[in-house]
VOVOVO-270336 format. One record per residue (C-alpha): x negated, y, z; residue in one letter. Coordinates in nm, 3 decimals, decimal comma. Each point is the difference from the previous one (the first is absolute). Layout:
<nodes>
@u=X | v=Y | w=Z | res=a
...
</nodes>
This chain:
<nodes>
@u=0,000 | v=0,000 | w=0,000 | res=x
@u=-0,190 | v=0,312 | w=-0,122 | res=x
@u=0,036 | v=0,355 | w=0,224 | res=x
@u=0,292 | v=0,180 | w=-0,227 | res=x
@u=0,240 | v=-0,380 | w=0,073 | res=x
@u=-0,146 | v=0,038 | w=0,398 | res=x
@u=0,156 | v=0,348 | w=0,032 | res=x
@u=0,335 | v=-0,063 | w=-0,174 | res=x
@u=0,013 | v=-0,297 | w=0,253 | res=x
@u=-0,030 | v=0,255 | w=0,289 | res=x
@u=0,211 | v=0,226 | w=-0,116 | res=x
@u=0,288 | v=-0,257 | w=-0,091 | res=x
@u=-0,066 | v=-0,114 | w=0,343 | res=x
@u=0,032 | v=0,373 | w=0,191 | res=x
@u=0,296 | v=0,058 | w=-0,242 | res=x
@u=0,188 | v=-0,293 | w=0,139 | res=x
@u=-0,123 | v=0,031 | w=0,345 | res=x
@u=0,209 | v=0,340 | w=-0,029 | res=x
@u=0,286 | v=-0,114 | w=-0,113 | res=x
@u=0,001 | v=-0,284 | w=0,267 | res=x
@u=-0,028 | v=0,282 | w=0,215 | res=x
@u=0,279 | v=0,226 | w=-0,169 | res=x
@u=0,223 | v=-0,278 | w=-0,003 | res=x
@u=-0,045 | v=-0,081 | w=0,386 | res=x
@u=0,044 | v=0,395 | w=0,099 | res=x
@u=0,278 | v=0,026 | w=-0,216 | res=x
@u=0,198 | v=-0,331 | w=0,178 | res=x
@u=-0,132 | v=0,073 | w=0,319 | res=x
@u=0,158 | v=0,352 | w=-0,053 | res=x
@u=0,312 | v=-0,119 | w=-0,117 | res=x
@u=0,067 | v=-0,246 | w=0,287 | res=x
@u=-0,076 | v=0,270 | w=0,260 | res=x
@u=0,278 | v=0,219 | w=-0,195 | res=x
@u=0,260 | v=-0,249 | w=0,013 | res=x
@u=-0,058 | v=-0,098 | w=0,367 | res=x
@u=0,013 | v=0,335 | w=0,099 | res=x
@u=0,333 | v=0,092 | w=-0,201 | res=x
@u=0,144 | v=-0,349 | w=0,095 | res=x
@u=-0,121 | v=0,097 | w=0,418 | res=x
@u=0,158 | v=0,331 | w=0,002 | res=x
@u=0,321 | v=-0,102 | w=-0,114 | res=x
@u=0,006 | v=-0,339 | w=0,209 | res=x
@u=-0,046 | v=0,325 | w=0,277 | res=x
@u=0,283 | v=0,229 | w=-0,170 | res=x
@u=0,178 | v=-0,345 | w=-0,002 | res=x
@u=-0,017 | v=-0,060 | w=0,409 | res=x
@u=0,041 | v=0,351 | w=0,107 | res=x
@u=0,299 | v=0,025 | w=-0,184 | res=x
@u=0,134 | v=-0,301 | w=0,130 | res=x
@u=-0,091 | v=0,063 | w=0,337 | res=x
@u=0,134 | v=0,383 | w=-0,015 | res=x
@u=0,353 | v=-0,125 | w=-0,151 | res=x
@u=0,013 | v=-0,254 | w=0,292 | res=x
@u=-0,087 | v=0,208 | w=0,231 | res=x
@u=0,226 | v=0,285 | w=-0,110 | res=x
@u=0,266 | v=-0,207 | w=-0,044 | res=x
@u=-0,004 | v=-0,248 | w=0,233 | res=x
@u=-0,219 | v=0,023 | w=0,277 | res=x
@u=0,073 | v=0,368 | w=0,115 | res=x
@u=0,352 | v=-0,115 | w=0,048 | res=x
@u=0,001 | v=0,002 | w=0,415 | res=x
@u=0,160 | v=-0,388 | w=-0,001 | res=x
@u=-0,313 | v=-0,205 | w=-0,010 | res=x
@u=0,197 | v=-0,342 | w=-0,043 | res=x
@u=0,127 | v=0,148 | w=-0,307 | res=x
@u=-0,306 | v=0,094 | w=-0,144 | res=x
@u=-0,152 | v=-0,321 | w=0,063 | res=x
@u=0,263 | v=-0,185 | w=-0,136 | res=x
@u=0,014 | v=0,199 | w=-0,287 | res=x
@u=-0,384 | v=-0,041 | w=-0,075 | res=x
@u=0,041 | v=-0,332 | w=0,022 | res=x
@u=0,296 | v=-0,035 | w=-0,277 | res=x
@u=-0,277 | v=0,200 | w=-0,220 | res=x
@u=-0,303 | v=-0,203 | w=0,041 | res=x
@u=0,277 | v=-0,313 | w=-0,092 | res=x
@u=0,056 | v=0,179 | w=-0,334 | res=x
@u=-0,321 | v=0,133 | w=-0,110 | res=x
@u=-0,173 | v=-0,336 | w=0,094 | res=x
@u=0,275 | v=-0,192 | w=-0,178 | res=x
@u=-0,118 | v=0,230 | w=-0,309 | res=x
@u=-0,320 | v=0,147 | w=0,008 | res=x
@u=-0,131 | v=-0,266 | w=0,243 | res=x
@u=-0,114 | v=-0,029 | w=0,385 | res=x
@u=-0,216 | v=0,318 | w=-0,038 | res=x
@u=0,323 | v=0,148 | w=0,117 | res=x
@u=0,056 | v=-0,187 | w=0,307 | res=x
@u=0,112 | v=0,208 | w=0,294 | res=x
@u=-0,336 | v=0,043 | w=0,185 | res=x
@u=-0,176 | v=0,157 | w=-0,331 | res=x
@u=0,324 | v=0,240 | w=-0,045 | res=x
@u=-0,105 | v=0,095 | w=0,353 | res=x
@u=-0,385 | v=0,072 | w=-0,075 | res=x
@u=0,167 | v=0,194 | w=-0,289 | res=x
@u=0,181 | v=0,185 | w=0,237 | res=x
@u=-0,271 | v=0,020 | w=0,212 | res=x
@u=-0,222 | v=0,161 | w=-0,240 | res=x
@u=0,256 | v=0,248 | w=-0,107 | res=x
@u=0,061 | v=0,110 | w=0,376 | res=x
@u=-0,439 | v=0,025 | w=0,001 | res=x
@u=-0,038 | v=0,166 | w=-0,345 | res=x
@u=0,361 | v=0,219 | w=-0,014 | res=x
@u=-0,200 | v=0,260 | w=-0,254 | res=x
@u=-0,197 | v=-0,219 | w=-0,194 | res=x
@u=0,167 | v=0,054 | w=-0,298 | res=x
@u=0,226 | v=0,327 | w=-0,129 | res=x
@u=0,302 | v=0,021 | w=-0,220 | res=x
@u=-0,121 | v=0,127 | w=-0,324 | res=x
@u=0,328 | v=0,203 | w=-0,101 | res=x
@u=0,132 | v=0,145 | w=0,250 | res=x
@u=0,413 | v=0,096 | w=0,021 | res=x
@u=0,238 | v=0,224 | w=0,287 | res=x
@u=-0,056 | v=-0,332 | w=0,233 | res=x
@u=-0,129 | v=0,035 | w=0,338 | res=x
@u=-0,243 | v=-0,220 | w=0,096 | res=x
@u=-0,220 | v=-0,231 | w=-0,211 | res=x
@u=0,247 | v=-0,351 | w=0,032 | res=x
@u=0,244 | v=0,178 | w=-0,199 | res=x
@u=-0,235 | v=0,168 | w=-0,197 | res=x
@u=-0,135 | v=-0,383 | w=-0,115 | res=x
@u=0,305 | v=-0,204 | w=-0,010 | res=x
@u=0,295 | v=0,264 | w=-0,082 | res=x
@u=-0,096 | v=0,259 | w=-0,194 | res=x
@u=-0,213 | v=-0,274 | w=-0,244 | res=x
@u=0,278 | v=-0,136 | w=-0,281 | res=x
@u=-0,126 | v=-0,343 | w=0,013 | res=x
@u=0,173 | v=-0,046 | w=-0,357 | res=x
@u=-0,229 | v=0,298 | w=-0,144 | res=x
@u=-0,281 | v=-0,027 | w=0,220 | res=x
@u=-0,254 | v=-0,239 | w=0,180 | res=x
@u=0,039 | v=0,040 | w=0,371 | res=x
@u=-0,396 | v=-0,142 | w=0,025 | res=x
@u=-0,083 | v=0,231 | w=-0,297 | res=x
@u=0,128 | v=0,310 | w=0,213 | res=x
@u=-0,243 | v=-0,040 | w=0,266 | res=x
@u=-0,346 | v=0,130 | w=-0,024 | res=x
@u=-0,253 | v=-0,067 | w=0,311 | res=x
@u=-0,108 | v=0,267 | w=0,197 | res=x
@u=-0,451 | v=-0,082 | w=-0,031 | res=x
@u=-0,107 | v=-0,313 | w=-0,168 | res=x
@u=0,049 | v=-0,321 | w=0,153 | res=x
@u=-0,298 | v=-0,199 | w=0,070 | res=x
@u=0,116 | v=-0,341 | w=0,179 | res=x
@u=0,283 | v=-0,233 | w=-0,096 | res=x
@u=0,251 | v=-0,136 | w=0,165 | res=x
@u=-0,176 | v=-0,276 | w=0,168 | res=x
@u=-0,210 | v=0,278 | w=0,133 | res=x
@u=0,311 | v=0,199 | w=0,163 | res=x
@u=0,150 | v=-0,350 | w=0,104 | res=x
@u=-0,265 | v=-0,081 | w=0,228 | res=x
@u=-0,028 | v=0,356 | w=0,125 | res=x
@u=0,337 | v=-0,012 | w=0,143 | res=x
@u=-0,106 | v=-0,283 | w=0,185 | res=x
@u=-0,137 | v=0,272 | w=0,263 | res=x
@u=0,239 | v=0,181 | w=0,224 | res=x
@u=-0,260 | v=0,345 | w=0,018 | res=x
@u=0,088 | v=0,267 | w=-0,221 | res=x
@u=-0,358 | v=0,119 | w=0,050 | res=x
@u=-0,168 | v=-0,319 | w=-0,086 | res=x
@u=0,245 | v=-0,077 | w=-0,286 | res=x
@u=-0,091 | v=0,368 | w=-0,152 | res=x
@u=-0,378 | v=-0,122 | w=0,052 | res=x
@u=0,012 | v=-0,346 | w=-0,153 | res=x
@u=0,155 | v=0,184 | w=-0,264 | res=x
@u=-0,243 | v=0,264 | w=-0,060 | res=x
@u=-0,292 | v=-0,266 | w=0,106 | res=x
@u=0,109 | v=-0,264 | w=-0,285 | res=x
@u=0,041 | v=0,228 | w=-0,253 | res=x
@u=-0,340 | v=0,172 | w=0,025 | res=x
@u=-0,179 | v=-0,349 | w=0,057 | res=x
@u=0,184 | v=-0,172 | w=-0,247 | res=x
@u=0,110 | v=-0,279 | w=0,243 | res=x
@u=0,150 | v=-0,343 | w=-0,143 | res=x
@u=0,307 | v=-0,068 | w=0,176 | res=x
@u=-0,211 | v=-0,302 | w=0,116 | res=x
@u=-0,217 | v=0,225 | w=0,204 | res=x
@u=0,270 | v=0,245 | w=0,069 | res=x
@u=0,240 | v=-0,281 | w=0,178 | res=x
@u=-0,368 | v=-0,108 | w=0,165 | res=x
@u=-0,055 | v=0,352 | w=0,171 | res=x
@u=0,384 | v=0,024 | w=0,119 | res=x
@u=0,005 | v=-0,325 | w=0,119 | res=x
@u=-0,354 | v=0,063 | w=0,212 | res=x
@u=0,098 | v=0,384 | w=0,106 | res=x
@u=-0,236 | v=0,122 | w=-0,171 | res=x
@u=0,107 | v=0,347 | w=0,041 | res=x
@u=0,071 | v=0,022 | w=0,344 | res=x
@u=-0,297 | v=-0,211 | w=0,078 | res=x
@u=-0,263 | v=0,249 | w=-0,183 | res=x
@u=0,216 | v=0,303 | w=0,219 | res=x
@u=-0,118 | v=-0,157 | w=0,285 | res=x
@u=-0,330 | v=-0,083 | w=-0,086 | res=x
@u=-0,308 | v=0,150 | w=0,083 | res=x
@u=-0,179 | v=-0,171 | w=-0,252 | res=x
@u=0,190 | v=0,138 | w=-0,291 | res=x
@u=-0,261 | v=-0,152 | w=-0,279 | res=x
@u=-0,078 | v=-0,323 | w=0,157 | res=x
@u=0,434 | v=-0,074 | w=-0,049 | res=x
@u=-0,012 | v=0,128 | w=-0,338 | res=x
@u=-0,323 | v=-0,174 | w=-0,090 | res=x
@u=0,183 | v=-0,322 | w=0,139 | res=x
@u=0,325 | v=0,054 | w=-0,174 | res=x
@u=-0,204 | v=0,066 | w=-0,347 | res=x
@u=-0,174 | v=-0,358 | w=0,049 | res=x
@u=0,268 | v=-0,156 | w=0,105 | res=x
@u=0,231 | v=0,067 | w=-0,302 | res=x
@u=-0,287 | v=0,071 | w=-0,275 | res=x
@u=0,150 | v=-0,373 | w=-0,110 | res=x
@u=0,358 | v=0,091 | w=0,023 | res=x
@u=-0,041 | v=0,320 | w=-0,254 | res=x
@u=0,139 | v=-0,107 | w=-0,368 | res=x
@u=0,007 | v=0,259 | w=-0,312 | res=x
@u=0,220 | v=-0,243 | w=-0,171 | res=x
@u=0,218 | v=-0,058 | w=0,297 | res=x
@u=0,284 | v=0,202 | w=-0,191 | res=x
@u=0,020 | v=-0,308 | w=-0,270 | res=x
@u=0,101 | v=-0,264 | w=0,301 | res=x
@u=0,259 | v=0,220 | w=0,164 | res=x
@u=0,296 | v=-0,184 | w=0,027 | res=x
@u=0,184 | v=0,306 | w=0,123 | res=x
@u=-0,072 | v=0,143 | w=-0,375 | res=x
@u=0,071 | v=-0,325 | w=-0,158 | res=x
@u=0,307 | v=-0,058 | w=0,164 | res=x
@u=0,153 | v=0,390 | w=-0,141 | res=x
@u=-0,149 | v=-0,065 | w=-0,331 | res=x
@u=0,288 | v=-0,341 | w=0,004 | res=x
@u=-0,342 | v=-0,246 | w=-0,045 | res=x
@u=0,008 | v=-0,339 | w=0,209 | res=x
@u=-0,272 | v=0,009 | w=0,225 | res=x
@u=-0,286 | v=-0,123 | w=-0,089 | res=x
@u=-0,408 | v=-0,064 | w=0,187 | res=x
@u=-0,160 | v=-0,250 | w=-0,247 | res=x
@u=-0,272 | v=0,300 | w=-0,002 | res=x
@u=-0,077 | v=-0,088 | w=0,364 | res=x
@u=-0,070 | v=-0,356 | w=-0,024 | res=x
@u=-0,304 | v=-0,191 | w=-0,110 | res=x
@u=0,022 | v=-0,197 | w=-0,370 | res=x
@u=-0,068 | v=-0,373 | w=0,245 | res=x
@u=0,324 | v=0,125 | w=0,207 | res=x
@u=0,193 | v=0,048 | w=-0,262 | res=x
@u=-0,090 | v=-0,276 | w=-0,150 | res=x
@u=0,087 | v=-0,227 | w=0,281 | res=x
@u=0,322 | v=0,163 | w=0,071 | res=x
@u=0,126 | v=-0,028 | w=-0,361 | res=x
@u=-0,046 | v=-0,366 | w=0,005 | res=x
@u=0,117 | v=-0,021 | w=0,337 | res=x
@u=0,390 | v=0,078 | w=-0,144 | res=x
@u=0,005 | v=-0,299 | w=-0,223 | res=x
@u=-0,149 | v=-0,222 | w=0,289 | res=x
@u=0,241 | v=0,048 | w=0,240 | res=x
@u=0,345 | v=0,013 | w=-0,210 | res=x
@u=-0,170 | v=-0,341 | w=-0,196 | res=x
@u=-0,028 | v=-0,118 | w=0,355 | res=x
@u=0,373 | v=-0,083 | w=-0,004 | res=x
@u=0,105 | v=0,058 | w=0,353 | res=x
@u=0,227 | v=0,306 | w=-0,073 | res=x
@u=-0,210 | v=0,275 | w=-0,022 | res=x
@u=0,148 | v=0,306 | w=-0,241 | res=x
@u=-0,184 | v=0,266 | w=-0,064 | res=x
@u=0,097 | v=0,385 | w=0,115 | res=x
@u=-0,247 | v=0,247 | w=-0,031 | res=x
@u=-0,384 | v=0,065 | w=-0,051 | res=x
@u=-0,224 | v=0,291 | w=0,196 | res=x
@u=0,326 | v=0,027 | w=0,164 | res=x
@u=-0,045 | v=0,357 | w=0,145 | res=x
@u=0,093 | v=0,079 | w=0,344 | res=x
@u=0,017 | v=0,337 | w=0,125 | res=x
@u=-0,057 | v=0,142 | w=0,356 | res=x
@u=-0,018 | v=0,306 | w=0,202 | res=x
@u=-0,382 | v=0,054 | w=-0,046 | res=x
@u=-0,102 | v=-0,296 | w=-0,291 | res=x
@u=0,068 | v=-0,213 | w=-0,294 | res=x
@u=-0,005 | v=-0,333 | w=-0,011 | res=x
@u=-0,010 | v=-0,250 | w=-0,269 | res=x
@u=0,071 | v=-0,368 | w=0,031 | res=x
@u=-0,135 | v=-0,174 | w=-0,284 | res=x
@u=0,254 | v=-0,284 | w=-0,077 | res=x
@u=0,344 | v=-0,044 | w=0,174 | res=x
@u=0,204 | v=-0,279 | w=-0,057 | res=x
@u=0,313 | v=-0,187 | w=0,148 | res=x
@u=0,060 | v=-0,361 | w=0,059 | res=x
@u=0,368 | v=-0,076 | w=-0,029 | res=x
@u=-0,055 | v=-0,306 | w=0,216 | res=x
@u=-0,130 | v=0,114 | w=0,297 | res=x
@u=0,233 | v=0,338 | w=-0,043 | res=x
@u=-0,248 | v=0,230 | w=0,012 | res=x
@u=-0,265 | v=0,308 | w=-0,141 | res=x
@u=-0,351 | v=-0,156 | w=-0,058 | res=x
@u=-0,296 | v=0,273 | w=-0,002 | res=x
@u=-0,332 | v=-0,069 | w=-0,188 | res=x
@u=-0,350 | v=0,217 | w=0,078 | res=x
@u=-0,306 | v=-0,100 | w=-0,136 | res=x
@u=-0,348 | v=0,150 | w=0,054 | res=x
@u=-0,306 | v=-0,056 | w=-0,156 | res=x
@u=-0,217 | v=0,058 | w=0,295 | res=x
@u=-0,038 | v=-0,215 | w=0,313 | res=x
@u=0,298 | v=-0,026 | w=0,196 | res=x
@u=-0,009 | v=0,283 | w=0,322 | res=x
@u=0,243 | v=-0,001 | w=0,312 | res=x
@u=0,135 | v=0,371 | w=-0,145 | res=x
@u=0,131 | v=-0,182 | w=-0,334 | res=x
@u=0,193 | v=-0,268 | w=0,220 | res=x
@u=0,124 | v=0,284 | w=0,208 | res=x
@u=0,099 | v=0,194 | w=-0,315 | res=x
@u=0,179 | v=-0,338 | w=-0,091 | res=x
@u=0,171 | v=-0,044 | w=0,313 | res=x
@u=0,145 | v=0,413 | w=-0,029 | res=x
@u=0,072 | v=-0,067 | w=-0,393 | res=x
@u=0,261 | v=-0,315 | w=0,111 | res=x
@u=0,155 | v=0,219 | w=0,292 | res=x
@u=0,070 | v=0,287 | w=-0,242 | res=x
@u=0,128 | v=-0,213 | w=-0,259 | res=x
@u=0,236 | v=-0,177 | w=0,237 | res=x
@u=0,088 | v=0,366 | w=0,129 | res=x
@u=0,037 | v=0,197 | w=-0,330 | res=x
@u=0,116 | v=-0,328 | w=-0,264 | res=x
@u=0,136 | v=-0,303 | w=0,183 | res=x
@u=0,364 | v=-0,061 | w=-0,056 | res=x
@u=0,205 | v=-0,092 | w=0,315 | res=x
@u=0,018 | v=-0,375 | w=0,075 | res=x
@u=-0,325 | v=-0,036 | w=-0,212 | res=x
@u=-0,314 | v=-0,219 | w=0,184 | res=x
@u=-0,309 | v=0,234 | w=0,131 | res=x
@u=-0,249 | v=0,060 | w=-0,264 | res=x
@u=-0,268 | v=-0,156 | w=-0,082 | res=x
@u=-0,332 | v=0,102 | w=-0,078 | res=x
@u=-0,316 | v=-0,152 | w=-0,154 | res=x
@u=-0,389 | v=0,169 | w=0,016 | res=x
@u=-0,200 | v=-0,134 | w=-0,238 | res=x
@u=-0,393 | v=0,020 | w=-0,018 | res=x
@u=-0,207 | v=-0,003 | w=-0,319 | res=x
@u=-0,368 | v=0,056 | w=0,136 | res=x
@u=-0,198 | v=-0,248 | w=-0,168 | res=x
@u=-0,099 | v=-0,334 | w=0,152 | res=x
@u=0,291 | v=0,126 | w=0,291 | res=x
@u=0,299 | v=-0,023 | w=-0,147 | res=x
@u=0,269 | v=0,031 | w=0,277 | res=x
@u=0,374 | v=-0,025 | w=0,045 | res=x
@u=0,180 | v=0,177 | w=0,335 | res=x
@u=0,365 | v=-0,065 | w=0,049 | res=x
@u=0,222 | v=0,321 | w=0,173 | res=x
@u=0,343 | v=-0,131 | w=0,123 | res=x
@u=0,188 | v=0,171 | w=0,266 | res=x
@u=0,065 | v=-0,113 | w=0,323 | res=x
@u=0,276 | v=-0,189 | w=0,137 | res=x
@u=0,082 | v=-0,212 | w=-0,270 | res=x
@u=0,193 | v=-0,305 | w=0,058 | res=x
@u=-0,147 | v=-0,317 | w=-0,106 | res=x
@u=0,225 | v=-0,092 | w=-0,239 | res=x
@u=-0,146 | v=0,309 | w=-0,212 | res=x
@u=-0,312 | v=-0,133 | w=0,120 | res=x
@u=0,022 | v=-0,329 | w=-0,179 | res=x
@u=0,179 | v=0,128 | w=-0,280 | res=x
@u=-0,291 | v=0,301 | w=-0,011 | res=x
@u=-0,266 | v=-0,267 | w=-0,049 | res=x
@u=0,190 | v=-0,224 | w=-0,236 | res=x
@u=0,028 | v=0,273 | w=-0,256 | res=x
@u=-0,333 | v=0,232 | w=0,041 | res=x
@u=-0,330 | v=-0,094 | w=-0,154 | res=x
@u=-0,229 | v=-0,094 | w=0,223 | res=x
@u=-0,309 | v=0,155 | w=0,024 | res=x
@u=-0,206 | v=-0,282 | w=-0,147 | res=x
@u=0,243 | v=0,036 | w=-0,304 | res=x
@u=-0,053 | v=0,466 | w=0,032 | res=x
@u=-0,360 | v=-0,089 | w=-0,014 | res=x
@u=-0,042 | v=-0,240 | w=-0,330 | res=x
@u=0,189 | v=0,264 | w=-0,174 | res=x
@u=-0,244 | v=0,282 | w=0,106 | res=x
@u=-0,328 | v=-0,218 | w=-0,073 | res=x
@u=0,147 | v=-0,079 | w=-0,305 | res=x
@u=0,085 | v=0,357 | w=-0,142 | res=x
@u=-0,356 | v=0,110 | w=0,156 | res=x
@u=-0,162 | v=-0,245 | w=-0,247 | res=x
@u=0,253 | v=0,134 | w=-0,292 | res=x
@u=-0,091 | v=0,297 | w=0,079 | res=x
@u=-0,355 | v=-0,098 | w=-0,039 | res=x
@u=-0,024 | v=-0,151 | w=-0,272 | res=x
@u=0,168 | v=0,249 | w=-0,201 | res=x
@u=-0,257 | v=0,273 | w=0,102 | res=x
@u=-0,265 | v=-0,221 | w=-0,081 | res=x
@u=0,110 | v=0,009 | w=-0,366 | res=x
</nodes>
């Protein structure tokens, strides 16, 4: 290759190093565009909701009323829109709007007198977007997660910090739940030692910080109408255990059907996600698969253990059998299978329970053997 073909090589190569780069800026760009247009009105969305509720409901003086008629809401919107609207969210959407009254402003103003009837009266919802009609008063840097878990605290003072504090530091909600959950703030008021509790709080959540975190919301999912969805978060071996783990256990012939996958659950301060959930219509009841790819800790059976209660407490018909949960360990050379069955069970579900389960033995053939699938196929 003489010197004039060397240079045309280098160029070629700068020119589509550039574009590379063009083309990353300009989707990078793009996707921080949409997430913030998509955040603000998820935000427009709750405040709304919450002012509306509280406006019309909640200010009446007859709290049984209220509550009742909350609760004949949530029933509709979840039946709808789905259980993003049950009645504890319509309450943190009321609670925001009673925390951030003048977050927003009425963009047209009429002859009404205060800024309900500004928003919801003098607006022709026929001619007019009601969301459209609202413009925020500064720029909103956090989402709703963000607000969500500042509620959490009862201080106006720390709220209005955490606030201020996540926005300037560009806190994950991750590390945002983190420092509520610790006290961060009213810990570093009291401290003496002001930069040894921020140094520790920096260390502590450097791992929980996540640029992308705004592409695994399921908050954002959920108001964009997509099903839930963490693939993203799991390793290529899990997932490839877990997709032949379906086939396994309906093949097994024992009654299992299958009902969901990364079945999300959502609570006060987390997500969850339960990788397989099943239900065995002989022994009557909801069976819960988790699988991880690492050795098998006490915290993961305790996880277990809370992921069965809540699923007997949030999805368990009445009359149905306590559900069942099964921990499964894919470390290699340790491959593990930990049973979680409430207490109190009669033993006639306990003989029925190990007629129709796998046994472990059978769990851990079916993990060696995907592991060497898995292997084999990489080694091509």
């Amino acid at each position: 290759m003489n010197e004039i073909e060397k240079n045309d090589q280098i160029v070629a190569q700068a020119a589509q190093q550039s574009l590379i780069q063009d083309a990353c800026t300009i989707i990078d760009q793009a996707q921080a565009t949409a997430y913030r247009q998509v955040n603000e009105t998820l935000i427009k969305r709750n405040w709304l909701l919450g002012m509306r509720i509280q406006h019309e409901v909640l200010k009446d003086k007859r709290a049984e009323y209220g509550k009742q008629v909350v609760k004949c809401l949530a029933q509709s919107l979840v039946e709808r829109y789905g259980k993003g609207f049950q009645t504890a969210n319509l309450y943190h959407f009321v609670a925001f709007y009673n925390y951030h009254p003048d977050i927003f402003y009425a963009v047209s103003r009429k002859s009404a007198d205060n800024e309900f009837d500004n928003i919801f009266h003098s607006v022709s919802r026929e001619s007019e977007n009601i969301l459209h009609s609202l413009r925020a008063k500064s720029s909103i840097h956090l989402d709703w997660t963000h607000y969500r878990i500042i509620l959490q605290e009862s201080s106006k003072e720390a709220r209005d910090w955490y606030e201020q504090e996540a926005a300037r530091e560009m806190w994950s909600t991750r590390t945002l739940q983190r420092n509520v959950s610790s006290q961060y703030y009213h810990r570093l008021l009291q401290s003496q030692n002001k930069d040894a509790v921020r140094g520790e709080m920096k260390q502590l959540t450097a791992p929980l910080q996540d640029k992308l975190e705004y592409l695994k919301n399921p908050v954002v999912a959920e108001f964009l109408g997509f099903k839930n969805n963490t693939d993203y978060t799991e390793s290529d071996l899990e997932q490839s255990i877990i997709n032949h783990l379906i086939p396994f256990l309906m093949e097994m012939g024992k009654g299992f059907a299958f009902v969901d996958r990364q079945k999300h659950i959502h609570t006060e301060k987390e997500d969850y996600y339960i990788d397989l959930v099943f239900y065995n219509y002989f022994l009557h009841c909801f069976v819960l698969v988790d699988l991880k790819t690492t050795k098998l800790r006490y915290q993961d059976v305790g996880q277990m253990d809370m992921y069965v209660k809540m699923y007997d407490d949030l999805m368990r018909p009445e009359g149905h059998n306590p559900t069942i949960g099964i921990l499964l360990c894919a470390e290699t050379d340790e491959d593990v299978a930990h049973y979680s069955v409430l207490n109190g069970n009669d033993q006639l579900y306990a003989a029925k329970y190990l007629t129709y389960m796998p046994t472990k033995e059978e769990l851990r053939r079916e993990i060696e053997q995907q592991k060497e699938f898995f292997r084999l196929q990489n080694e091509k």
